[in-house]
Biopython code that builds the backbone (N, CA, C, O; Angstrom):
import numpy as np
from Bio.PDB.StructureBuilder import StructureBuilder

atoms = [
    (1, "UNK", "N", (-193.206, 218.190, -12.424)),
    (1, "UNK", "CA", (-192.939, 219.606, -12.218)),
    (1, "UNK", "C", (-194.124, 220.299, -11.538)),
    (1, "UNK", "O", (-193.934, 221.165, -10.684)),
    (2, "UNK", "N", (-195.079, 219.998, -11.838)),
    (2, "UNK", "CA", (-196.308, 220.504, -11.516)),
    (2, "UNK", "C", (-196.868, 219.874, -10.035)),
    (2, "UNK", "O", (-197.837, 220.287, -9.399)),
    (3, "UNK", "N", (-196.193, 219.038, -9.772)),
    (3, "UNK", "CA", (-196.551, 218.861, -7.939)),
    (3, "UNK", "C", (-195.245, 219.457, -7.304)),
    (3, "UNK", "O", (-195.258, 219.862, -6.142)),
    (4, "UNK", "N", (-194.297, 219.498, -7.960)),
    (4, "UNK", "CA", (-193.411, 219.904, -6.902)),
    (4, "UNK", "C", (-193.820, 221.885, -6.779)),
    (4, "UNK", "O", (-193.730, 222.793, -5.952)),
    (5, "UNK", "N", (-194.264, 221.676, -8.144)),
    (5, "UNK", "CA", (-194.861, 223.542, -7.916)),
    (5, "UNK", "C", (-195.908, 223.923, -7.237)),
    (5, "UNK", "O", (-196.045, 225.072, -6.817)),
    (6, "UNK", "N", (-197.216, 222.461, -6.973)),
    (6, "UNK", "CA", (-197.887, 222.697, -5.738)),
    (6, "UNK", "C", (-197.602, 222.336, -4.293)),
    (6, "UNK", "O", (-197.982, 222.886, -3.259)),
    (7, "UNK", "N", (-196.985, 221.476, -4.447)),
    (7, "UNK", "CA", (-196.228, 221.369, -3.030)),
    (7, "UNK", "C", (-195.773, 222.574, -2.217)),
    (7, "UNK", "O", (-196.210, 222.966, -1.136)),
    (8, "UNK", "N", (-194.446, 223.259, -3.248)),
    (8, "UNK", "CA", (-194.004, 224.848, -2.851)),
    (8, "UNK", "C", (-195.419, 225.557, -2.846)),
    (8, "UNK", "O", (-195.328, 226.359, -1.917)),
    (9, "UNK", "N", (-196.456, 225.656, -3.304)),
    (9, "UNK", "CA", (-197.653, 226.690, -2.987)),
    (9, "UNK", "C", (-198.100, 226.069, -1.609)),
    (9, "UNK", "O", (-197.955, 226.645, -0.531)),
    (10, "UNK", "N", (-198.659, 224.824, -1.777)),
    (10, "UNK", "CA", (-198.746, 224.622, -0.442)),
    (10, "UNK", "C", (-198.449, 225.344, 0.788)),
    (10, "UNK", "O", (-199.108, 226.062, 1.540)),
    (11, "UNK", "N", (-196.697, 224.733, 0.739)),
    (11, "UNK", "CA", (-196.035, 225.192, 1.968)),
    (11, "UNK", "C", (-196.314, 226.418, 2.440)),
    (11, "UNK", "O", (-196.661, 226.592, 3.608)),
    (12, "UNK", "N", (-196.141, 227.725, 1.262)),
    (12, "UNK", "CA", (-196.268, 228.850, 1.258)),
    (12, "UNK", "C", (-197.897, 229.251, 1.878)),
    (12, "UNK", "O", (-198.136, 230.189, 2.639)),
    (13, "UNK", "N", (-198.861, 228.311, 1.349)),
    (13, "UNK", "CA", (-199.658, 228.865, 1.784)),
    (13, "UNK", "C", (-200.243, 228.436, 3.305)),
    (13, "UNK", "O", (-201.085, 229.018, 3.989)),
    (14, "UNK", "N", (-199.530, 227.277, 3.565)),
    (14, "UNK", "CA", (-199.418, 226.974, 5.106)),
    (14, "UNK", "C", (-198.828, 227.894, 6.076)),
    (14, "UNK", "O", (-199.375, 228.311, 7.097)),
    (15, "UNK", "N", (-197.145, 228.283, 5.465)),
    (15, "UNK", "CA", (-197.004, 229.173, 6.622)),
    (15, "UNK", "C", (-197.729, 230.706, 6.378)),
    (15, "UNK", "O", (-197.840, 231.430, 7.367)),
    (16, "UNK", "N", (-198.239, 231.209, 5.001)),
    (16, "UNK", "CA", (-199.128, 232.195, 5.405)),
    (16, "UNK", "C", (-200.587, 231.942, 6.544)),
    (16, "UNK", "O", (-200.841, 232.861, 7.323)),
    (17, "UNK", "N", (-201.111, 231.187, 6.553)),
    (17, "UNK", "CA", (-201.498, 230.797, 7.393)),
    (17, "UNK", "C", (-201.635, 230.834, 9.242)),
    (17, "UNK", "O", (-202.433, 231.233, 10.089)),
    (18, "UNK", "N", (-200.643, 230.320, 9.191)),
    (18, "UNK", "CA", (-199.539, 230.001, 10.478)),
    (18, "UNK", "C", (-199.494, 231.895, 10.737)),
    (18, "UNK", "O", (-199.922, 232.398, 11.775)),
    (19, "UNK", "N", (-198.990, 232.598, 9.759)),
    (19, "UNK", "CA", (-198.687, 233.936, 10.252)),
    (19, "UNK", "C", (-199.775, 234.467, 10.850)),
    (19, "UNK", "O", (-199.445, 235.160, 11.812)),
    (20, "UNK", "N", (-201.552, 234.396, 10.569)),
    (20, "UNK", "CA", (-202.574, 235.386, 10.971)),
    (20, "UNK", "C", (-203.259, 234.240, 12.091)),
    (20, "UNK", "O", (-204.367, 234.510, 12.553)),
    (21, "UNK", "N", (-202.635, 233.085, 12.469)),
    (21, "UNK", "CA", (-203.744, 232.456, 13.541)),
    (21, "UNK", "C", (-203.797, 232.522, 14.734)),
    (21, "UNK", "O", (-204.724, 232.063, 15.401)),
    (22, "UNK", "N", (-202.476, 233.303, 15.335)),
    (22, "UNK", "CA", (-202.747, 233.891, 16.700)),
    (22, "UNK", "C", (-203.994, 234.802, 16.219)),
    (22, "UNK", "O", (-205.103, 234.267, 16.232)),
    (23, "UNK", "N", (-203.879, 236.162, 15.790)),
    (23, "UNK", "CA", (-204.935, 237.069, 15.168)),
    (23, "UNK", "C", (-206.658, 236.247, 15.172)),
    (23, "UNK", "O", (-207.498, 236.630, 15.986)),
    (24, "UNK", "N", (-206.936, 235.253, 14.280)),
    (24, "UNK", "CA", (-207.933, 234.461, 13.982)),
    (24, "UNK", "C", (-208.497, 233.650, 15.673)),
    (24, "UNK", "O", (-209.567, 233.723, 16.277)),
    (25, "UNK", "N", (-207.731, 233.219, 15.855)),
    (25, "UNK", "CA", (-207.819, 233.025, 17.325)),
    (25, "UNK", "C", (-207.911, 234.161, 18.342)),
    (25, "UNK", "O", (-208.861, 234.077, 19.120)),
    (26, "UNK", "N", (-207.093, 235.211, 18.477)),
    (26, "UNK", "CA", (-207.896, 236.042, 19.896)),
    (26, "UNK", "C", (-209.126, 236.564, 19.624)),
    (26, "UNK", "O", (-209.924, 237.109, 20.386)),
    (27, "UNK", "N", (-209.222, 236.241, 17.952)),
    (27, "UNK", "CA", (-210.642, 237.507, 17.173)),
    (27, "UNK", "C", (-211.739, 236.809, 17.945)),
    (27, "UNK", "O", (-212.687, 237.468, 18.374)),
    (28, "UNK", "N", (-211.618, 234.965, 18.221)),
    (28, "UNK", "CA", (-212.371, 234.010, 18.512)),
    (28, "UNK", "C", (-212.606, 234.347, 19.858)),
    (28, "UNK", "O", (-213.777, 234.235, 20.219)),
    (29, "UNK", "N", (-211.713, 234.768, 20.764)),
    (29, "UNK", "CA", (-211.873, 234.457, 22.330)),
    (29, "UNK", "C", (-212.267, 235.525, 22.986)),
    (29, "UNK", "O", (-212.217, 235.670, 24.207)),
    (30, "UNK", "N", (-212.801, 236.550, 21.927)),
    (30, "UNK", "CA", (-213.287, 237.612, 22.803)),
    (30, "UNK", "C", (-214.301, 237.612, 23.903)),
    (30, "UNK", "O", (-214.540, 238.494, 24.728)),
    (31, "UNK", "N", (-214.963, 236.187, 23.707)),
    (31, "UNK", "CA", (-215.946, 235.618, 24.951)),
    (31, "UNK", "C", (-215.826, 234.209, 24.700)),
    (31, "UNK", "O", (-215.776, 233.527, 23.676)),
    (32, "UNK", "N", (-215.784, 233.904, 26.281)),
    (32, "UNK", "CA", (-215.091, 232.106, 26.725)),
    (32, "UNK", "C", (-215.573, 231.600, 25.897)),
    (32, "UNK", "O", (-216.685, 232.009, 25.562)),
    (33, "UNK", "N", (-214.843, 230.245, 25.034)),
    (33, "UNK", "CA", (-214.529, 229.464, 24.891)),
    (33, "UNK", "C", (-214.134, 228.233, 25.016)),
    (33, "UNK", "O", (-213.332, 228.184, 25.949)),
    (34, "UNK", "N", (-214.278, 227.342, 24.600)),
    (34, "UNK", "CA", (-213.789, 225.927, 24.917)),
    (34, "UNK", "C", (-213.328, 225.782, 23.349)),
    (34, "UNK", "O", (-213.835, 226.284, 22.346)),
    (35, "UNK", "N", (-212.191, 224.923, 23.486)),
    (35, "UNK", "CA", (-211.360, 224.318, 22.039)),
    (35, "UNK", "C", (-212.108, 223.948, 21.214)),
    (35, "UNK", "O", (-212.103, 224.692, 20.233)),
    (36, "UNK", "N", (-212.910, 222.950, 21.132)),
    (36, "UNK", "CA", (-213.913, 222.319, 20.654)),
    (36, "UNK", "C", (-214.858, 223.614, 19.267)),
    (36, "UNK", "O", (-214.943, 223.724, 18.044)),
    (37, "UNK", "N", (-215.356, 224.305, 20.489)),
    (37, "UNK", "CA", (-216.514, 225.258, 19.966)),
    (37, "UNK", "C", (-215.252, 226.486, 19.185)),
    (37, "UNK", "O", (-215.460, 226.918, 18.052)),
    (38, "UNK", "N", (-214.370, 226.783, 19.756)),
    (38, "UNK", "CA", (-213.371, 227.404, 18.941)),
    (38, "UNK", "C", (-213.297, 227.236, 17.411)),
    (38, "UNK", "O", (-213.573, 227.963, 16.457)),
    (39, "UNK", "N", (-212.599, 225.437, 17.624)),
    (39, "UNK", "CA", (-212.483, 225.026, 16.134)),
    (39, "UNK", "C", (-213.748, 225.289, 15.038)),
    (39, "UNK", "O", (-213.613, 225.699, 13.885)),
    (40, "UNK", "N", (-214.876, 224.978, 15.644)),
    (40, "UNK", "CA", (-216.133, 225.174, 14.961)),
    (40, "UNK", "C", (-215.898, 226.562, 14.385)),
    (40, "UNK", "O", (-215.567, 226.773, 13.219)),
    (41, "UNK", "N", (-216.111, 227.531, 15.360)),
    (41, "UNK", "CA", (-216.344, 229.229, 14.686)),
    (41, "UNK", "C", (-215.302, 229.195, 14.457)),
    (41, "UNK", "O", (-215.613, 229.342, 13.275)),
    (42, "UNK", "N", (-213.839, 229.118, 14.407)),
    (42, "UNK", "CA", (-213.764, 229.398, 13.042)),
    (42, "UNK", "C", (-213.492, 228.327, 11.441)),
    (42, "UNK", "O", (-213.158, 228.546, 10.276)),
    (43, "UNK", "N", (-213.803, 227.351, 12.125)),
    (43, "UNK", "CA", (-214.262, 226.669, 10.453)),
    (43, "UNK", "C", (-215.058, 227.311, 10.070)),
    (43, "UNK", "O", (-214.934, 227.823, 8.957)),
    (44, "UNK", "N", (-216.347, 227.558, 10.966)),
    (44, "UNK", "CA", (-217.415, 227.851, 9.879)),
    (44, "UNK", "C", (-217.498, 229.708, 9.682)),
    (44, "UNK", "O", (-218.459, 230.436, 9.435)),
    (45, "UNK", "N", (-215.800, 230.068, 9.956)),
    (45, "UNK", "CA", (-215.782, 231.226, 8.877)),
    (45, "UNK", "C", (-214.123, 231.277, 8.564)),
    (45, "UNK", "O", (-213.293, 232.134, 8.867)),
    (46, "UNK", "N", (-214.004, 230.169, 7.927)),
    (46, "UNK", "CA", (-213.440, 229.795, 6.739)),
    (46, "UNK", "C", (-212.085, 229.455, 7.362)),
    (46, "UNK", "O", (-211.184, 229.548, 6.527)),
    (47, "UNK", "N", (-211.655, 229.075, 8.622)),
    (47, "UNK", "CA", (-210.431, 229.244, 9.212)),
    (47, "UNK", "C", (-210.064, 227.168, 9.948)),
    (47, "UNK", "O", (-209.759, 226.834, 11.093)),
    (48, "UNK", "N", (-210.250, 226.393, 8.874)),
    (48, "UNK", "CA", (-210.194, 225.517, 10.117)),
    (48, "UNK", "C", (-208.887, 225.159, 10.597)),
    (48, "UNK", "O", (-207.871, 225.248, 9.908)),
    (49, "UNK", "N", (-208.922, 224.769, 11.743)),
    (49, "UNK", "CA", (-207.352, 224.824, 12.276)),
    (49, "UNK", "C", (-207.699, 222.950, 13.092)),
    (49, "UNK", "O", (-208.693, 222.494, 13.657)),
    (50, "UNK", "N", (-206.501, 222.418, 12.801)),
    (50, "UNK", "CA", (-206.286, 220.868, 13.415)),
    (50, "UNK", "C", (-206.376, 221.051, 15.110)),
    (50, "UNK", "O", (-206.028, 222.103, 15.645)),
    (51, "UNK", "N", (-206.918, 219.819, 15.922)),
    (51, "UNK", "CA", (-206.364, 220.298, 17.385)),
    (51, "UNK", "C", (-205.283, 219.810, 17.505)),
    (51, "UNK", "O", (-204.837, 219.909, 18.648)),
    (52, "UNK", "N", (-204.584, 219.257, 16.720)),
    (52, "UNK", "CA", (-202.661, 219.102, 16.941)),
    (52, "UNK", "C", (-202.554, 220.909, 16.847)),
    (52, "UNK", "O", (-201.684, 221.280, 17.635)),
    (53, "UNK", "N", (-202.895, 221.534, 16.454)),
    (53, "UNK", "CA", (-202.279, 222.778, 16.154)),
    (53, "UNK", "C", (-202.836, 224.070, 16.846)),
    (53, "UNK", "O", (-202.257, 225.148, 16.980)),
    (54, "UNK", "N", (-204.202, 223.681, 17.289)),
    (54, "UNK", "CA", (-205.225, 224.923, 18.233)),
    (54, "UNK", "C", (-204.452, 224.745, 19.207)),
    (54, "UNK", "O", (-203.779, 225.714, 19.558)),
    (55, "UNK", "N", (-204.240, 222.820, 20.304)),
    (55, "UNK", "CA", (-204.463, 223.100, 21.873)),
    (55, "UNK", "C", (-202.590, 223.806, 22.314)),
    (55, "UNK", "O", (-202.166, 224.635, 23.119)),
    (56, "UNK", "N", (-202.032, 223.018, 21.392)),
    (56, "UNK", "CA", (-200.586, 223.678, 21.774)),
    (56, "UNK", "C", (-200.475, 225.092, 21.370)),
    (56, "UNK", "O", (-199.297, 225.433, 21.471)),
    (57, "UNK", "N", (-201.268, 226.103, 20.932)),
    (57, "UNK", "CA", (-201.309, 227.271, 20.318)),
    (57, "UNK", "C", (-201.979, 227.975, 21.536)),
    (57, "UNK", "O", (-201.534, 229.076, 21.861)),
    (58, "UNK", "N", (-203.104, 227.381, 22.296)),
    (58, "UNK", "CA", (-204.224, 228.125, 23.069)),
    (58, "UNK", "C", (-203.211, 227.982, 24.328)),
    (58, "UNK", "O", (-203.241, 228.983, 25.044)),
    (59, "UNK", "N", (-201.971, 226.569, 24.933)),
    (59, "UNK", "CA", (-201.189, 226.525, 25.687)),
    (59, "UNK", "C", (-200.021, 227.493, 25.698)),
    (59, "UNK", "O", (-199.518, 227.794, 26.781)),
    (60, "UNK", "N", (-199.587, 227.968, 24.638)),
    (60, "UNK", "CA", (-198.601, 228.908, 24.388)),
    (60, "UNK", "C", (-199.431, 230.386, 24.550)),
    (60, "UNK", "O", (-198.929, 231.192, 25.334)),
    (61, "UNK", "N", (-200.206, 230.627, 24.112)),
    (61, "UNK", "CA", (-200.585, 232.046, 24.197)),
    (61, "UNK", "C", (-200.837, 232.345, 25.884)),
    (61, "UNK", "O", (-200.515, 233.347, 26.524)),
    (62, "UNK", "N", (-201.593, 230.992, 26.394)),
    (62, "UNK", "CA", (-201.791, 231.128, 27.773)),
    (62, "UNK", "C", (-200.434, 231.314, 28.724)),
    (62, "UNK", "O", (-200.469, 232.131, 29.644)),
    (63, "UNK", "N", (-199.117, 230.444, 28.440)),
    (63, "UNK", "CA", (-198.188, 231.139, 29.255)),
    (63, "UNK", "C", (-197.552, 232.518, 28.667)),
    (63, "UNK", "O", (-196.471, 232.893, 29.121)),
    (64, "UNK", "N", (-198.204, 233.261, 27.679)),
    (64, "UNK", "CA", (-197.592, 234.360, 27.339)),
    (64, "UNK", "C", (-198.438, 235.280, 28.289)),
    (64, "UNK", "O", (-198.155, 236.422, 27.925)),
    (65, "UNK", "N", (-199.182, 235.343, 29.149)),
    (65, "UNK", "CA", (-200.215, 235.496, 29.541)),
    (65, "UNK", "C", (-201.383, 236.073, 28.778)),
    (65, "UNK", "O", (-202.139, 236.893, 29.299)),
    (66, "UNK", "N", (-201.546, 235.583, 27.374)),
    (66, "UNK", "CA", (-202.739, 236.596, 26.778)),
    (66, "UNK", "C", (-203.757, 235.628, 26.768)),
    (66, "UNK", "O", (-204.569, 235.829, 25.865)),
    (67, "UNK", "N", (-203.977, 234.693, 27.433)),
    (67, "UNK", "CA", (-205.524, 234.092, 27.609)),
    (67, "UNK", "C", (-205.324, 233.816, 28.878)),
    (67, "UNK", "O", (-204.265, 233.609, 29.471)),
    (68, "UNK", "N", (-206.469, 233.827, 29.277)),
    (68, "UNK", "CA", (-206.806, 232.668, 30.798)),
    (68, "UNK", "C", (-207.603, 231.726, 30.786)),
    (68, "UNK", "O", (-208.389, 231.608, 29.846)),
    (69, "UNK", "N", (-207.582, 230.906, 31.750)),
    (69, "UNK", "CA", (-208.690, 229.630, 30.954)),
    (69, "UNK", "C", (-208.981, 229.083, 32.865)),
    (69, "UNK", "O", (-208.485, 229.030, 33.990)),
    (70, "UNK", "N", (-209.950, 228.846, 32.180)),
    (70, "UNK", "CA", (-210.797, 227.989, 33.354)),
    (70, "UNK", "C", (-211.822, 226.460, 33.117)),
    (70, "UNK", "O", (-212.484, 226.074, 32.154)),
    (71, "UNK", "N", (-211.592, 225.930, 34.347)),
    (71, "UNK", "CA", (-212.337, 224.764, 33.999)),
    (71, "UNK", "C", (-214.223, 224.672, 34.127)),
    (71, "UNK", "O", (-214.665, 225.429, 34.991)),
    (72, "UNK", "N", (-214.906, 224.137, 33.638)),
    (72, "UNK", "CA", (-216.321, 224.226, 34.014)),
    (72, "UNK", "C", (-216.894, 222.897, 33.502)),
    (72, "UNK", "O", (-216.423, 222.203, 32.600)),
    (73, "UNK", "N", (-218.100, 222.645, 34.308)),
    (73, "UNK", "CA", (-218.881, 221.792, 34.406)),
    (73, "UNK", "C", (-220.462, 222.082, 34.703)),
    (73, "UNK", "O", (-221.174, 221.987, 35.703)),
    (74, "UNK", "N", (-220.715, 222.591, 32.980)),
    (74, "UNK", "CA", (-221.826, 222.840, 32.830)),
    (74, "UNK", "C", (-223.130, 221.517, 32.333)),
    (74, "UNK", "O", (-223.469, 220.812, 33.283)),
    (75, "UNK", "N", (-223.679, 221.255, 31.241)),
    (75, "UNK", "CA", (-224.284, 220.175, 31.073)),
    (75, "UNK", "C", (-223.230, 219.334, 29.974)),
    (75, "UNK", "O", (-222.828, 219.563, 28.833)),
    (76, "UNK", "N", (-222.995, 218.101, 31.103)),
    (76, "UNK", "CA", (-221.432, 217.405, 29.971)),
    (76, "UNK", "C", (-220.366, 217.282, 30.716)),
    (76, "UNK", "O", (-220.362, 217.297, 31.947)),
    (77, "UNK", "N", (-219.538, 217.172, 30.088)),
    (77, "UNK", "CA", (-217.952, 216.790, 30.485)),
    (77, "UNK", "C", (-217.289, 218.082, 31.019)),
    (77, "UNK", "O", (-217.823, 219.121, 30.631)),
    (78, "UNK", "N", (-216.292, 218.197, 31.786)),
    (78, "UNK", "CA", (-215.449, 219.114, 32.134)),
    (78, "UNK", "C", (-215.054, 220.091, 30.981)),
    (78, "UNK", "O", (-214.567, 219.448, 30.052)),
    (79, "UNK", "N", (-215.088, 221.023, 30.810)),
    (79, "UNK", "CA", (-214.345, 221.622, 29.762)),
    (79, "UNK", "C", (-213.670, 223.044, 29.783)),
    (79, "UNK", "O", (-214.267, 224.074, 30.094)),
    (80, "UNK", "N", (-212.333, 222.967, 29.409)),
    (80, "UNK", "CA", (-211.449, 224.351, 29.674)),
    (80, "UNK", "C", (-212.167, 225.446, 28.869)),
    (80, "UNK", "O", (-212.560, 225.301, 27.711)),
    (81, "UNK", "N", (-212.297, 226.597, 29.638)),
    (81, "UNK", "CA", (-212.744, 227.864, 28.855)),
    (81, "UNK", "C", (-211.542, 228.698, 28.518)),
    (81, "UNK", "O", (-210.571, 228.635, 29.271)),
    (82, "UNK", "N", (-211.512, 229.447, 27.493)),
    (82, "UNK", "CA", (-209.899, 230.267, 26.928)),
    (82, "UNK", "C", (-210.753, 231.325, 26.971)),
    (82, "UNK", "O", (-211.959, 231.133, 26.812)),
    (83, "UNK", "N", (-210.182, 232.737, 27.218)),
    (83, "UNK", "CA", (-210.597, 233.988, 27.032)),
    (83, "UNK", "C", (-209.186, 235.088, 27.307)),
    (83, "UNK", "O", (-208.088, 234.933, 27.842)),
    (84, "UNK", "N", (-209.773, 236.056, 26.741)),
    (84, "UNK", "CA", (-208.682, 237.101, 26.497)),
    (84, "UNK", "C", (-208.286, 237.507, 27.643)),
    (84, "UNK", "O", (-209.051, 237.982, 28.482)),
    (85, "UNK", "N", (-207.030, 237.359, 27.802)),
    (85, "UNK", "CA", (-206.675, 238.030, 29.315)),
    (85, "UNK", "C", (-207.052, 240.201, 29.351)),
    (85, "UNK", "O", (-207.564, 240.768, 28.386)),
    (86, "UNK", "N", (-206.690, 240.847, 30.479)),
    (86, "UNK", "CA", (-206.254, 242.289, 29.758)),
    (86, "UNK", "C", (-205.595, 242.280, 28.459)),
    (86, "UNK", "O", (-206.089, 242.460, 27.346)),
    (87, "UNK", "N", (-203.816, 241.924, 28.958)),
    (87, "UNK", "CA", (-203.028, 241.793, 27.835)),
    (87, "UNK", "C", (-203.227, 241.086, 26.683)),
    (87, "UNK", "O", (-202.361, 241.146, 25.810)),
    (88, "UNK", "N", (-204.154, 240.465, 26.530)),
    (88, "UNK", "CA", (-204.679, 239.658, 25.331)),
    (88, "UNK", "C", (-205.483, 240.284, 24.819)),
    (88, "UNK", "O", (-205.589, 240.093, 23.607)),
    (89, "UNK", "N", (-206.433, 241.325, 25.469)),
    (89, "UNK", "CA", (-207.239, 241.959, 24.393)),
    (89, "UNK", "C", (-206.248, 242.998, 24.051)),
    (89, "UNK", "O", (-205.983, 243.036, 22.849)),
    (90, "UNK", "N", (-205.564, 243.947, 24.884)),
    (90, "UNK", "CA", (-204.634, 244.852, 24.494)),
    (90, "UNK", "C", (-203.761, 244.432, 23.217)),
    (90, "UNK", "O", (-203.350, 245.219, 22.364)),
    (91, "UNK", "N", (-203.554, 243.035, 23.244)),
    (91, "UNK", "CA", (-202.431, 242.472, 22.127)),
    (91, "UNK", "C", (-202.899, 242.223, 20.729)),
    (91, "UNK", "O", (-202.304, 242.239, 19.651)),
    (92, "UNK", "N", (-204.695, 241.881, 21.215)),
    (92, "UNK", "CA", (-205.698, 241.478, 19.803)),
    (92, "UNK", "C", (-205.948, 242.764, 19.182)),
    (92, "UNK", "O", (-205.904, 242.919, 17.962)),
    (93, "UNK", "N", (-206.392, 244.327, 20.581)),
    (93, "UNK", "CA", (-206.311, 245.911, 19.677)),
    (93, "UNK", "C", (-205.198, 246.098, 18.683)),
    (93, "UNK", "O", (-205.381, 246.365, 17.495)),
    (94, "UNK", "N", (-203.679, 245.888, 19.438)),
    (94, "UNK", "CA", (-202.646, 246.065, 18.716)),
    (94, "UNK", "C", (-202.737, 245.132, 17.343)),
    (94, "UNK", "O", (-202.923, 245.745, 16.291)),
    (95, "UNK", "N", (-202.658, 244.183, 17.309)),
    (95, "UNK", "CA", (-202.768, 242.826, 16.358)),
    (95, "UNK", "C", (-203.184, 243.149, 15.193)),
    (95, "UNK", "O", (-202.746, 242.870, 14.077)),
    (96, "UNK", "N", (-204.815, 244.280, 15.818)),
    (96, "UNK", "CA", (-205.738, 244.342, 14.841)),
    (96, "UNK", "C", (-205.667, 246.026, 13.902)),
    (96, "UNK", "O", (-206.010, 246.396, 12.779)),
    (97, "UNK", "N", (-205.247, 246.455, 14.692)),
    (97, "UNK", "CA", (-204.367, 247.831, 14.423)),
    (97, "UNK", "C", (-202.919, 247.258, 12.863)),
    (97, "UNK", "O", (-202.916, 247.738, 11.730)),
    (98, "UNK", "N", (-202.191, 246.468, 13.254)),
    (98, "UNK", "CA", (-201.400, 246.281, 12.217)),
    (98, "UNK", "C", (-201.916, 245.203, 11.719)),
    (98, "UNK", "O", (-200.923, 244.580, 11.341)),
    (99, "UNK", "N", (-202.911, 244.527, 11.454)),
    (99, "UNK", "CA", (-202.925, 243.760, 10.297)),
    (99, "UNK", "C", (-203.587, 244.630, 9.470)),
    (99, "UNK", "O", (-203.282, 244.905, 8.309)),
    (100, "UNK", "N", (-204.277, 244.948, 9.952)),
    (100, "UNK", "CA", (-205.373, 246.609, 8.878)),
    (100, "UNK", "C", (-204.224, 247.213, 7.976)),
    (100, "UNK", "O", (-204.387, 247.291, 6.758)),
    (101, "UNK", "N", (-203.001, 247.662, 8.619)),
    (101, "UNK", "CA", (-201.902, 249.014, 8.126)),
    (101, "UNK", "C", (-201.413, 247.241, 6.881)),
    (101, "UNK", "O", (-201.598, 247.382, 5.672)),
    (102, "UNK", "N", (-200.995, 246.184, 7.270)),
    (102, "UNK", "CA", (-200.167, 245.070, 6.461)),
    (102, "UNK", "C", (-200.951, 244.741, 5.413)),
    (102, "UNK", "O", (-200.463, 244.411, 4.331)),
    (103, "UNK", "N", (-202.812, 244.826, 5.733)),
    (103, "UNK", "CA", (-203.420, 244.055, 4.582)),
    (103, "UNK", "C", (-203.458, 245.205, 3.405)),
    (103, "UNK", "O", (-203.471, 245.137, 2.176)),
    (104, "UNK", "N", (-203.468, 246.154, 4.228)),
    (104, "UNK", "CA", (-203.386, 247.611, 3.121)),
    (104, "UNK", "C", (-202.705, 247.291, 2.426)),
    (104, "UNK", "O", (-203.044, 246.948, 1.293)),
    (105, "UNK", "N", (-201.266, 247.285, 2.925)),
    (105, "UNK", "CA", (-199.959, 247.578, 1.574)),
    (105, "UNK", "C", (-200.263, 246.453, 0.938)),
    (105, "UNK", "O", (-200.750, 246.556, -0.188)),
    (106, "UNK", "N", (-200.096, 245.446, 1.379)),
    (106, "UNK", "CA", (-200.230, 244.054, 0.564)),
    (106, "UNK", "C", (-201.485, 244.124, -0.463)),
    (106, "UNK", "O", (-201.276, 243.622, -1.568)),
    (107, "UNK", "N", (-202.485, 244.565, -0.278)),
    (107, "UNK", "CA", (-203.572, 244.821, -0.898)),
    (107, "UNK", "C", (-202.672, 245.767, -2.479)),
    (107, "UNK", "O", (-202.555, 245.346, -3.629)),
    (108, "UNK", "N", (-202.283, 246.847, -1.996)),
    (108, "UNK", "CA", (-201.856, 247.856, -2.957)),
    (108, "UNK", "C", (-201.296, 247.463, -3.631)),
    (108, "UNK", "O", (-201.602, 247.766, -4.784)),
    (109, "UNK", "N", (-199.947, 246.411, -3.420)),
    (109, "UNK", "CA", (-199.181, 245.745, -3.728)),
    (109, "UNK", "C", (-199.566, 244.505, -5.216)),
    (109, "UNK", "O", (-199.127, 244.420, -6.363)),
    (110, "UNK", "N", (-200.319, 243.925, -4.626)),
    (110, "UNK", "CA", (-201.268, 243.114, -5.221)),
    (110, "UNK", "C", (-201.303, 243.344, -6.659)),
    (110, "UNK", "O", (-200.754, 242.755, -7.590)),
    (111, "UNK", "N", (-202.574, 244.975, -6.576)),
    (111, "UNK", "CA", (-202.931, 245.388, -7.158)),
    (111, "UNK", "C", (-202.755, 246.337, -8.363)),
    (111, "UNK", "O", (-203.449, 246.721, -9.304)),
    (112, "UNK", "N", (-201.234, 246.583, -7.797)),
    (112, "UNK", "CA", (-200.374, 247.749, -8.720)),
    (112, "UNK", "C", (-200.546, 246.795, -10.153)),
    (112, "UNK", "O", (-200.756, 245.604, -10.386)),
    (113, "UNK", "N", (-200.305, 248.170, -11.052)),
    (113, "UNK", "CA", (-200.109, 248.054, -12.404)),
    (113, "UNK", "C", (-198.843, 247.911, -12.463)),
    (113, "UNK", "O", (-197.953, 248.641, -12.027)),
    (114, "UNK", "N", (-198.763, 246.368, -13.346)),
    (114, "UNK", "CA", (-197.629, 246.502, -13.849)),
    (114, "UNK", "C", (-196.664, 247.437, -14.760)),
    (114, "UNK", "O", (-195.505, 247.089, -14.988)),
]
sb = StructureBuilder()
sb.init_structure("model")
sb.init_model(0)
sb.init_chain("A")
sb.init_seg("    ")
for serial, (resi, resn, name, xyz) in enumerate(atoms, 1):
    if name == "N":
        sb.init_residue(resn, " ", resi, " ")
    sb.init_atom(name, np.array(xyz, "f"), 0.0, 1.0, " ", f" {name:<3s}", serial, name[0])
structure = sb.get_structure()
């Protein structure tokens, strides 16, 4: 009983997850990027994300047009840079505008007396 009740937390807390990582990600690309160094910042603030799950995420946002990416060859290997398009920072203001108003209620929510 007790794995199938963490299993269901799990899941739950996977796709909560899944819901804020566009958000967690444009917060990341406000200056270029490469995948690599991505995954790093945000593991090391508390967000790690698989690259089964970043590069097809950084490919989708890019044909939405909210990143652009470029290639470079600085000291090392070739490596794609991701950064906020206009509409990508416009989408990360908006983004960041309603997760503020969502974490509120949810916060309140939380917190109410029973």
């Amino acid at each position: 009983m007790v794995d199938e009740r963490d299993r269901q937390t799990g899941k739950l807390e996977q796709d909560l997850r899944k819901g804020v990582l566009v958000l967690a990600v444009l917060s990341q690309l406000r200056t270029p990027q490469y995948g690599y160094s991505l995954r790093q910042a945000l593991a090391e603030r508390g967000m790690p994300i698989e690259e089964g799950t970043l590069y097809p995420l950084l490919r989708r946002l890019e044909g939405q047009g909210l990143l652009v990416s470029e290639w470079r060859i600085d000291d090392g290997p070739p490596r794609r840079y991701y950064a906020l398009s206009p509409d990508g920072a416009d989408s990360y203001r908006d983004l960041t505008a309603a997760w503020g108003s969502l974490a509120s209620v949810v916060d309140r929510l939380l917190n109410e007396e029973s």
